[in-house]
Phi, psi and omega in degrees: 000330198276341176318288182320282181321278180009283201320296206295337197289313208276343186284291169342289204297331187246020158017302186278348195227042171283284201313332187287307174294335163281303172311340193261342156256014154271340162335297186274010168274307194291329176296338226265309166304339187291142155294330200288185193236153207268355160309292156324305169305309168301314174303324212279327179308283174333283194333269233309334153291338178294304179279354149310314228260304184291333174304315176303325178290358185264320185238011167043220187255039185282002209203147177241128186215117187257146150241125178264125165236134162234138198357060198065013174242115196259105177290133172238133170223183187108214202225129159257115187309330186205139164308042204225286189305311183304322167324283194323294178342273185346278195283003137303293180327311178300325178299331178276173170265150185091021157335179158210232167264131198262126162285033188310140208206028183261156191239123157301065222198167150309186198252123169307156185291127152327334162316314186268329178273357164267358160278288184330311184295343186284327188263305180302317162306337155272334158293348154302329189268330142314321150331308201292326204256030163265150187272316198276342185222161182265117171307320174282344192249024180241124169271125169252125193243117180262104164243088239022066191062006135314126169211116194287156178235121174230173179154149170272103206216158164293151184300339195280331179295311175310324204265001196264309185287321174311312185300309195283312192319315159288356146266051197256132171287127165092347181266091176334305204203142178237129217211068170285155190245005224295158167242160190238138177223121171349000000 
């Protein structure tokens, strides 16, 4: 009982930061399925912002550039005008710290269409949603990243759970090409 009064009082009191206290706990409802370490989990955040934020001062909108970090193993995908700028990323990226093994996938292409990247979004939610109704692997704990129909899979998984998400992910409407990323665990 006395829990409960606590509760209600400390709820009162924080009235304006209920959108703050729902986000941090869906975070940690999303962490409680996670492999990661909840260190790991932070870090991986920290990249993905860190390389936002130095690719954009570097390269404006000269560049379409995603970095997906999972425990510390890092995807870069998108579009670069020349291998000069994919170099460059690749070693902005390497620079932050807790980095791990870097995928680079950026293309030397033009800057994708609005188009293609609401295709891209269009595929990867369906392959979340073939996910959900799968039995042999957990949907939270595998990322999925779409890049010009291309859809990458990371996560820390069993090899049988890795061919269980590959599988299903390649019977995904629109989905070119399955670029698993996986780290393997016992």
């Amino acid at each position: 009982m006395r829990i409960l009064v606590f509760i209600l009082i400390l709820s009162a009191s924080l009235q304006g930061c209920f959108p703050v206290i729902a986000a941090g706990a869906g975070a940690g409802a999303l962490m409680v399925n996670d492999r990661r370490t909840s260190g790991a989990y932070v870090e991986d955040q920290a990249i993905e912002t860190k390389a936002f934020d130095r690719v954009g001062k570097q390269f404006k909108s000269e560049v379409h550039v995603n970095v997906t970090s999972f425990n510390r193993t890092i995807l870069i995908s998108g579009e670069v005008p020349d291998p000069a700028a994919k170099t460059q990323v690749e070693r902005i990226v390497a620079n932050i710290q807790n980095t791990g093994k870097i995928y680079n996938e950026l293309a030397v292409a033009p800057l994708a269409s609005l188009s293609s990247r609401s295709n891209d979004t269009l595929i990867t939610s369906n392959v979340k949603m073939r996910f959900m109704g799968n039995k042999n692997f957990s949907a939270t704990s595998i990322k999925v990243v779409t890049e010009n129909s291309v859809v990458y899979l990371m996560g820390i998984v069993t090899h049988a759970e890795a061919t269980a998400a590959t599988e299903v992910a390649s019977g995904s409407r629109g989905a070119t090409r399955i670029v698993p990323l996986f780290e393997f665990v016992e």
